[in-house]
C-alpha positions, 0 to 999 in steps of 0.5 A: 476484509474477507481473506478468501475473497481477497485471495480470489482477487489476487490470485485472478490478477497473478493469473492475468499479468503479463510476462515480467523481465527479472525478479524486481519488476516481479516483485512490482508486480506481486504489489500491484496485485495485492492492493488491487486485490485490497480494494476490490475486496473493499468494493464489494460492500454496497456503494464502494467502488473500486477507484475509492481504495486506490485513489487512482482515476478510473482511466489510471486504473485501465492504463495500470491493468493494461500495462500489467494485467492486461487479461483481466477484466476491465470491465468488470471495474467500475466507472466512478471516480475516487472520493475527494482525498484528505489534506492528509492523503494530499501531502503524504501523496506529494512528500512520496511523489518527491522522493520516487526513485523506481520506474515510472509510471509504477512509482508515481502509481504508487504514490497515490495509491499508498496515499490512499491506503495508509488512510486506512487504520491497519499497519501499512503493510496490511492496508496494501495487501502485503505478507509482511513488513519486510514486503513493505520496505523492499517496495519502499526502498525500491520505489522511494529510496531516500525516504526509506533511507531516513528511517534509520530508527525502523520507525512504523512507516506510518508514524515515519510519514507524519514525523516527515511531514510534520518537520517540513512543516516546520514542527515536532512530532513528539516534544519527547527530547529523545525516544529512549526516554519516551513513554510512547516508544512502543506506539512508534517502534513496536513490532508490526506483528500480524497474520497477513490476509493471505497468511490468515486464509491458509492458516484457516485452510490448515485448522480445517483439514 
C-alpha cells in the first residue's frame, strides 16, 4: 500500500475531524482516520470501492464520517456495498461485538471494521493503519476490554482471535500441551516488529534529504 497516498488520506481526514473532548476520544479518533485511510488507499486500485476495506455499509461509513469528520468529502466515496464477509470475518465480528466495552456507536463501528481488516495478511496493527502494536492494545483494551484482558501471554492479536473462536467452539488450536514446549512459539508470540505506513514514509522522506 502507497505509504504517501495513505498519509494523504490520513492527514485529509485529522484535518476535517470535529473538535474532541479529552485525549481517548482523541485517540478514537486517530484510529478512525487511520483504517479509513487504509482503505481508501486500497480503493485506489481499479474496481475496489472504499466499503470493501471497511466492512461497513455506504450509509455506516456517511453516518461515521458525519459524526467525526464531518468536513470531509462524502461525496467523494463511493456508492457500493461491502463484499459478502467470510464465515471467518462473521464470527470474529460477532466474538468483538460480544465483548464491547467503549462507547457506541465507536465500538460496534469497530467491530466490523477490524473484522474486515484482520482478513488482511499483514500484522493487525498494519492492516488498521496503526504505528504500532502498543496503537493497537490501547484501541483493543479500550473498546473491547475483556477480550483484551484474556491475552494474558501477549499472544499476536490475530493468532488470540482464532484460539478464542476455536475454543467457543468447543476445540484447540494447538494440540501443543503447552507453549513452552512448542516449536511454533514464535509464529504466535514473536515480535510484531515493522515500519508502520506513516514510519515507512518519513523514514523515505529523511533517506531523501
Amino acid at each position: 500500500m502507497p505509504e504517501s497516498t495513505f498519509a494523504h488520506h490520513y492527514v485529509a481526514l485529522r484535518a476535517a475531524a470535529r473538535w474532541v473532548h479529552g485525549e481517548a476520544e482523541a485517540f478514537d479518533g486517530h484510529v478512525l482516520a487511520a483504517i479509513l485511510a487504509a482503505a481508501l488507499t486500497e480503493a485506489e486500485a481499479p474496481g475496489v470501492c472504499v466499503a470493501d476495506g471497511l466492512g461497513l455499509s455506504p450509509a455506516e461509513i456517511s453516518r461515521l464520517l458525519e459524526c467525526h469528520f464531518p468536513g470531509y468529502a462524502v461525496s467523494r466515496l463511493d456508492g457500493l456495498a461491502p463484499g459478502v464477509p467470510s464465515e471467518e470475518e462473521t464470527l470474529l465480528a460477532d466474538l468483538l461485538l460480544a465483548h464491547r466495552s467503549g462507547p457506541e456507536p465507536v465500538s460496534s463501528w469497530l467491530a466490523s471494521l477490524i473484522a474486515r481488516r484482520a482478513m488482511r495478511p499483514d500484522h493487525l496493527w498494519q492492516d488498521l493503519g496503526l504505528n504500532d502494536r502498543g496503537e493497537l492494545n490501547r484501541l483493543l483494551a479500550r473498546h473491547f476490554r475483556t477480550l483484551h484482558a484474556g491475552n494474558t501471554g501477549n499472544m499476536r492479536w490475530k493468532k488470540y482471535f482464532y484460539r478464542v473462536l476455536c475454543e467457543a467452539e468447543g476445540f484447540s488450536l494447538c494440540a501443543a500441551p503447552s507453549c513452552s514446549v512448542c516449536s511454533d512459539f514464535i509464529d504466535c508470540f514473536g515480535a510484531e516488529d515493522g515500519l508502520s505506513r506513516l514510519a515507512g514514509l518519513r523514514r523515505r522522506i529523511e533517506e531523501a534529504a
